[in-house]
C-alpha positions in Angstrom: -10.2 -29.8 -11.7 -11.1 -27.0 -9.5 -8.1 -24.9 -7.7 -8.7 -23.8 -4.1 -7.1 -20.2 -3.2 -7.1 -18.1 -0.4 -7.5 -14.6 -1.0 -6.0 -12.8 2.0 -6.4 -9.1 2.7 -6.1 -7.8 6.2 -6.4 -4.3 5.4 -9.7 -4.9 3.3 -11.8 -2.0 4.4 -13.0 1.6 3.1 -11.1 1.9 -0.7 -9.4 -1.3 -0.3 -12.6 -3.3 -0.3 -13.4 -1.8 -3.0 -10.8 -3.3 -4.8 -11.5 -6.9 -3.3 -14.8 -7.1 -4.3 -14.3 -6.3 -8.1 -11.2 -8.8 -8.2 -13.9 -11.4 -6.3 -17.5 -10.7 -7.5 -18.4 -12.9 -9.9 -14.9 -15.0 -9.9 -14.1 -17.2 -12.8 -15.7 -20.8 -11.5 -12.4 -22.7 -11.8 -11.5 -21.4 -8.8 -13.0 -22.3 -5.2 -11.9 -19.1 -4.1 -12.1 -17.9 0.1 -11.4 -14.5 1.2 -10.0 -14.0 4.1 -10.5 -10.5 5.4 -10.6 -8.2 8.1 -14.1 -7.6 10.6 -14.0 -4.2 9.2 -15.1 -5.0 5.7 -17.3 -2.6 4.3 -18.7 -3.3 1.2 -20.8 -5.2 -0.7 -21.4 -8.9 0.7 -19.7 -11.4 -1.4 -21.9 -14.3 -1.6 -20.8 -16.7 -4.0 -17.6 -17.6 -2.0 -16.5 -18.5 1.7 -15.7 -15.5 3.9 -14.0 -15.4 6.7 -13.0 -12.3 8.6 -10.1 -12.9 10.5 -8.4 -9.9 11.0 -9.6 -7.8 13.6 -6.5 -5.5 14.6 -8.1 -2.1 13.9 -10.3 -2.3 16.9 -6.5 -2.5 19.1 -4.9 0.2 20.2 -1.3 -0.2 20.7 0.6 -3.6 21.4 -2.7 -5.3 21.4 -2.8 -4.3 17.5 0.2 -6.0 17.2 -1.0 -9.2 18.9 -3.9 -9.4 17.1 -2.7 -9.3 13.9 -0.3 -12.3 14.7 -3.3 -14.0 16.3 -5.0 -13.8 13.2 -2.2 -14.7 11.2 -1.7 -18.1 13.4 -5.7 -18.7 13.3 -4.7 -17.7 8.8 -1.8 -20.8 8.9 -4.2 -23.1 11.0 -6.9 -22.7 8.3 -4.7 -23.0 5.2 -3.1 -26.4 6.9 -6.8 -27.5 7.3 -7.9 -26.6 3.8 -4.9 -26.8 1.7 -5.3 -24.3 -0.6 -2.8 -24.6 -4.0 -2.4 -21.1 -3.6 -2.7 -18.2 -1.5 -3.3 -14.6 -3.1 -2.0 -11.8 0.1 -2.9 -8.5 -0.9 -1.1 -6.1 1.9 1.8 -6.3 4.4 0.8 -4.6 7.2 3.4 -5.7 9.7 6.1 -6.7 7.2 8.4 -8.6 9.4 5.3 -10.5 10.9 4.6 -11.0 7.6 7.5 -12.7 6.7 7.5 -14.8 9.4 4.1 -15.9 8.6 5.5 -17.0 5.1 8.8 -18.9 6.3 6.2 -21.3 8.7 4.0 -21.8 5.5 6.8 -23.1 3.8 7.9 -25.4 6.7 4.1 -26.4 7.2 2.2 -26.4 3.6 5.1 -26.3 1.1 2.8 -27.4 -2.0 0.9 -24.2 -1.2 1.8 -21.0 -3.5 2.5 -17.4 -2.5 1.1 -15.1 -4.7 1.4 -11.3 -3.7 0.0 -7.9 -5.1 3.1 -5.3 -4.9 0.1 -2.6 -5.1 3.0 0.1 -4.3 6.6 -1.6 -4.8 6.9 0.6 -1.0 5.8 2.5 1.3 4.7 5.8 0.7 6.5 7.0 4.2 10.0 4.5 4.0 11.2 3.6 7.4 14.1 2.1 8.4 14.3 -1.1 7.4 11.7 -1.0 4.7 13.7 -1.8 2.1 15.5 -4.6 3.5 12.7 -6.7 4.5 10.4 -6.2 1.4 13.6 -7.0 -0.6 13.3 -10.4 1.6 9.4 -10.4 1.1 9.7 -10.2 -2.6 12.4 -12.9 -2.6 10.1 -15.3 -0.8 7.0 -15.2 -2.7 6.4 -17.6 -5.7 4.7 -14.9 -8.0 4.3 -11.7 -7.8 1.9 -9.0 -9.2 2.4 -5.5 -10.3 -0.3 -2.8 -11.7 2.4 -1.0 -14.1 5.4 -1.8 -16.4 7.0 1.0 -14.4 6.5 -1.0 -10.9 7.8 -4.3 -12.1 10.6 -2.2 -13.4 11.0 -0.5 -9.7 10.6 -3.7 -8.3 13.3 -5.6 -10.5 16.0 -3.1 -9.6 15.0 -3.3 -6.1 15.0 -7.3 -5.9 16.5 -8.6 -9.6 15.9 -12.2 -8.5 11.9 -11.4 -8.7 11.8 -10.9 -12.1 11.1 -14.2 -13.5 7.6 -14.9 -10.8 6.4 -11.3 -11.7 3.2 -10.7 -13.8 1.5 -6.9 -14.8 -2.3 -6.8 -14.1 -4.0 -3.3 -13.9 -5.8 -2.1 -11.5 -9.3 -2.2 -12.0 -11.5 0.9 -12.4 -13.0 2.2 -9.1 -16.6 3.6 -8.9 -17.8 4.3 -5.1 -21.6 3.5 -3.9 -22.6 6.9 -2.4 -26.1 8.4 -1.5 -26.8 10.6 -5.0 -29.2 12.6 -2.9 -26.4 13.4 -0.4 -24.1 14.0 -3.3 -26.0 16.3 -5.2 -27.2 18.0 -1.7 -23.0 18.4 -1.6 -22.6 19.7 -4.4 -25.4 22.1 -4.0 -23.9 23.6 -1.4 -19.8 23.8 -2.5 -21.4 25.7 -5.8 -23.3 28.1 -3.7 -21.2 28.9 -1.2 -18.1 29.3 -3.3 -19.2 30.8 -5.8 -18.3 27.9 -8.4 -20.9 28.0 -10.7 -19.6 28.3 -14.6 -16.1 28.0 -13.2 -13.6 25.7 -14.6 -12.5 23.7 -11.6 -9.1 22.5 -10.9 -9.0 19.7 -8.5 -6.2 17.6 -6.3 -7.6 14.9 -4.2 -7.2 12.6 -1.6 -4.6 12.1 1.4 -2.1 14.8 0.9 1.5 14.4 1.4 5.1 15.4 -0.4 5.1 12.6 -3.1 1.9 13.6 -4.5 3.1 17.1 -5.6 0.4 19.3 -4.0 3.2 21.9 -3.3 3.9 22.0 -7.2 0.8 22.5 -8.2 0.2 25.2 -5.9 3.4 27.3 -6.8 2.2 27.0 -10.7 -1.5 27.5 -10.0 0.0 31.2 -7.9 2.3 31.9 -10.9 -0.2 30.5 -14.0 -3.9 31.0 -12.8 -3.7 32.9 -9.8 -5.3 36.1 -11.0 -8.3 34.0 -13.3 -11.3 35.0 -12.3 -12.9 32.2 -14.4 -10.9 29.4 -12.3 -10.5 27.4 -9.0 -8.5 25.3 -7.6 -9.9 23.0 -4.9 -7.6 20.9 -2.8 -9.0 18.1 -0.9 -7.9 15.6 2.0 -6.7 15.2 4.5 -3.3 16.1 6.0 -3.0 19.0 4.0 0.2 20.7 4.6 0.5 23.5 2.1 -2.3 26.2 3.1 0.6 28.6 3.7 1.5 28.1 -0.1 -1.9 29.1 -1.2 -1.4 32.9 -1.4 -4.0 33.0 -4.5 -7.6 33.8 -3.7 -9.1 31.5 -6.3 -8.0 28.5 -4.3 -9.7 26.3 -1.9 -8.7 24.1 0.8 -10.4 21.4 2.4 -8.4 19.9 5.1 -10.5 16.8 6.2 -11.3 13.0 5.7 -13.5 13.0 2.8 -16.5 10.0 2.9 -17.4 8.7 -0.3 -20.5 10.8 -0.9 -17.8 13.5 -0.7 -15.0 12.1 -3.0 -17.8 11.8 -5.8 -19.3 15.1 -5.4 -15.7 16.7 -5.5 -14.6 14.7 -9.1 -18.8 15.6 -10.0 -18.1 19.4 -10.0 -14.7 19.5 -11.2 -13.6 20.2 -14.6 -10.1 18.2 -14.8 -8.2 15.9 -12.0 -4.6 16.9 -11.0 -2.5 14.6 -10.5 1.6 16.1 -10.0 2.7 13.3 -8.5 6.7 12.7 -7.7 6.5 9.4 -7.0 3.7 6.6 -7.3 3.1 3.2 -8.4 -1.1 3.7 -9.4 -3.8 5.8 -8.2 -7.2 5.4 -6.7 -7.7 8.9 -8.1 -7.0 8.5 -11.3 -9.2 5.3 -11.4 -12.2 6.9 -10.2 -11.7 10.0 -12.7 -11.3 8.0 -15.4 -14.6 6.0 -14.2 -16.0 9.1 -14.1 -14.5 10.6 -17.5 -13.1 13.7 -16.2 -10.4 15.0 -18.5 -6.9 14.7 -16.5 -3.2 16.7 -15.9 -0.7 13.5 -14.5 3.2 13.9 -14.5 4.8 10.8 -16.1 5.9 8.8 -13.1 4.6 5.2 -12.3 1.3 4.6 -14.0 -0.3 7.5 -14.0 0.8 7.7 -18.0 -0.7 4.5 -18.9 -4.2 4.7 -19.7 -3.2 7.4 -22.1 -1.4 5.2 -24.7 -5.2 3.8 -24.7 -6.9 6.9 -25.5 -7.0 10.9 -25.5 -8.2 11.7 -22.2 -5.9 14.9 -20.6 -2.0 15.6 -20.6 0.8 14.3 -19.4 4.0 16.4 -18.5 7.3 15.6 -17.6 7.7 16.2 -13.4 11.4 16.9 -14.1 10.4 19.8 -16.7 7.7 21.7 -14.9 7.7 24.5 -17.6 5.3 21.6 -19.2 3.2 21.9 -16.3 3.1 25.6 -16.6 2.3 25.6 -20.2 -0.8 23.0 -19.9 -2.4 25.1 -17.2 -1.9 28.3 -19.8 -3.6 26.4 -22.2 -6.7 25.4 -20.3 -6.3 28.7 -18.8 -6.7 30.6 -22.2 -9.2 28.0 -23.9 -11.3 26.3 -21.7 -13.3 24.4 -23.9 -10.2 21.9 -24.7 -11.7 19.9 -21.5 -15.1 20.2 -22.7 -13.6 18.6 -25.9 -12.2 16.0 -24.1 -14.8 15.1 -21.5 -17.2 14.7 -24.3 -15.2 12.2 -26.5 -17.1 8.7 -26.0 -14.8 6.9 -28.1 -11.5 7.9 -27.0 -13.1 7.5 -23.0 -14.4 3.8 -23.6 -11.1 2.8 -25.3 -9.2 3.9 -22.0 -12.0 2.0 -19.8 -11.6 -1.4 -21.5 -8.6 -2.4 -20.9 -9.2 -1.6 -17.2 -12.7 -3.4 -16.9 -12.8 -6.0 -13.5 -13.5 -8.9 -16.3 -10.1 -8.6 -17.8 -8.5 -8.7 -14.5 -10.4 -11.4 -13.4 -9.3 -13.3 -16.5 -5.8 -13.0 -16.1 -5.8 -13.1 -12.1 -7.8 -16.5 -12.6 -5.0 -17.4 -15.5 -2.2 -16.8 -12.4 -4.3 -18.9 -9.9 -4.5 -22.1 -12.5 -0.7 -21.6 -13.2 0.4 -21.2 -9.4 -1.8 -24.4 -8.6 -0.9 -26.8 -11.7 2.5 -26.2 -11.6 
């Protein structure tokens, strides 16, 4: 017997797509899988299953966004009544008490059908008030529930203790962007020779900047650590970046902007090892992609940023209440360089980490979930 699911992902555009299509392409066939999507998806075409893109609030402005979203929630319950999927996979909140809504009038109208949801941070980044009441409500609601991390399910147990039973750990996959290599290299062509970076060991933070991802500590070491090395830089990228004040060292760059993909890759090209301070996460894009990418990592031991290193030898991992640790790795690098070389260049050690975060091992136990949520 073949299981219908609906795969539901407003928000699936720019990294988020990315992350759809490698959970969908090439889906186990025991599934009759649909996805339904937002207008704005921009990634590969997924041909083997039904697409619908439903969800078209980013063009709104306001209110309107509002109503839109719920329009396309109603046209989501009017299609999962047609169909009657045995379960439905919802990927992101994005109007959480909407959301909820949406999920009491499933269980009045199609009460065979399964909620499954992906808790891909446990919350928000930025809490507001109220955030923790109604995703304590959300997580009570659903039938299963999916977390990338040990640590997560942990978070989200303490948060909601009735959830623990539904919830299942699956990874996130690896992420590898399709950019123009011409316009890459061309980018990197440029940052080396305007900079100055050839032969340098680069340091590098990126992505959307903000207080839980530790920019500010990494910054205050780099002044006090590596400040005065000639033979280093550190290179913040992203957007929102609120710490140039902080950067009193010469050796550091800022780039203060929305980076496209072509620029993302050429910044983790030309580095020499990812930072990652973070105070508080639950997984990271970043990390993915550097990892995809094999460049040698610093992370702080919060949420899963520690994980792939039980797999293999690929960086350090310090203690983000103990940032003497932090201090101390920098020193290291700082006074022998070619322990990233070391590191980058260790197959073995690299493909062990990669394997167990391959897009055919989620699929498997996604798939696994779907069969279980259906048949029960």
């Amino acid at each position: 017997m073949i299981n219908k699911i609906f795969y539901i992902d407003p928000m699936s555009y720019g990294n988020l797509a990315l992350y759809d299509y490698g959970l969908l392409n090439g889906i186990d066939d025991s599934v009759d899988a649909s996805y339904l999507c937002s207008t704005n998806y921009n990634y590969k075409p997924l041909s083997q299953i039904k697409v619908y893109p439903l969800f078209k609030y980013h063009e709104k402005k306001g209110l309107c966004k509002i109503f839109s979203y719920v329009y396309s929630l109603i046209r989501t319950l009017l299609l999962i009544l047609q169909e009657k999927p045995g379960a439905i996979h919802i990927q992101w909140c994005k109007v959480p008490y909407v959301d909820f809504i949406f999920m009491k009038l499933l269980r009045i109208f199609s009460p065979k059908t399964k909620i499954i949801y992906t808790a891909h941070n446990v919350l928000p980044h930025s809490l507001k008030k109220g955030d923790v009441y109604i995703y304590t409500k959300l997580y009570s609601e659903v039938d299963y529930l999916i977390t990338h991390t040990e640590r997560s399910k942990d978070e989200l147990v303490a948060l909601c203790p009735t959830a623990d039973e539904k919830l299942n750990v699956i990874p996130h996959g690896l992420i590898a962007y399709d950019t123009d290599e011409v316009e890459v290299d061309q980018i990197i062509t440029d940052l080396v020779l305007e900079h100055d970076l050839k032969d340098k060991t680069v340091f590098l933070a990126i992505g959307r900047q903000h207080k839980s991802k530790g920019v500010d500590i990494l910054i205050n070491s780099w002044n006090k650590v590596c400040g005065n090395d000639e033979d280093s830089t550190l290179i913040i990228a992203g957007i929102n970046n609120e710490y140039e004040e902080l950067c009193t060292s010469s050796n550091i760059l800022t780039f203060s902007k929305y980076l496209s993909n072509e620029e993302f890759n050429a910044f983790l090209k030309i580095s020499s090892v990812i930072v990652l301070p973070y105070r508080k996460v639950s997984q990271s894009g970043v990390l993915l992609s550097a990892i995809e990418m094999e460049k040698p990592l610093i992370v702080s031991n919060v949420g899963g940023l520690r994980d792939p290193f039980t797999f293999g030898n690929i960086g350090w991992v310090f203690d983000i209440h103990r940032l003497e640790e932090f201090d101390l790795i920098l020193e290291i690098i700082k006074n022998e360089k070619s322990v990233l070389t070391k590191i980058e260049n260790n197959k073995i050690e690299w493909e062990k980490v990669k394997k167990e975060y391959t897009w055919d091992t989620i699929q498997e136990k996604t798939v696994s979930l779907y069969n279980l949520a259906c048949d029960f």
